[in-house]
N, C-alpha and C positions, 0 to 999 in steps of 0.2 A: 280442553282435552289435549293430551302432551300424546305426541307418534314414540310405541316404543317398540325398539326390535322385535322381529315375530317371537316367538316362546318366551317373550320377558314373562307375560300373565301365568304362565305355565311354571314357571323358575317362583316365580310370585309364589306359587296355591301350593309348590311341595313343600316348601321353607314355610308356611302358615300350617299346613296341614302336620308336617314334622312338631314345628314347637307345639301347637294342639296338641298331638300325643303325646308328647313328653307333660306337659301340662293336667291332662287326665288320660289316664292311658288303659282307663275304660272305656274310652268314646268310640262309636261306631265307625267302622272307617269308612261304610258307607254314605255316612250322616255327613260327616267328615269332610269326603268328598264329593257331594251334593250342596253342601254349603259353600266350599271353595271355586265352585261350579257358579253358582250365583254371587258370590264376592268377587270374582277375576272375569266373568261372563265368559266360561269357556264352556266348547263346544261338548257333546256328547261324545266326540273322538277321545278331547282332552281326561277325559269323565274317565273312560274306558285305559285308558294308558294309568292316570295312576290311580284305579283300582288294582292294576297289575302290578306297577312299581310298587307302591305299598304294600301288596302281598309275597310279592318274591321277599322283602326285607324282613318279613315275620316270619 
């Protein structure tokens, strides 16, 4: 296991969650971000922020 900056996972899941949609940009972004959730192990905090970021850009 490698220490990385706190918000690295978070910087991680918008940049995977990003190319996702550009990739199918019919996918759920809640799916979306439940899956980046358990890919980066972030919290329900994390969860809740970019449900928001995500939607302010649509």
């Amino acid at each position: 296991m490698t220490i990385q900056p706190e918000g690295e996972d978070l910087r991680k899941a918008t940049k995977w969650i990003s190319d996702e949609r550009l990739d199918n940009p019919g996918a759920s972004l809640t799916n979306l971000v439940e899956q980046a959730c358990a890919k980066f192990d972030l919290s329900p905090k994390d969860a809740e922020f970019l449900l928001r970021f995500f939607a302010k850009k649509d």
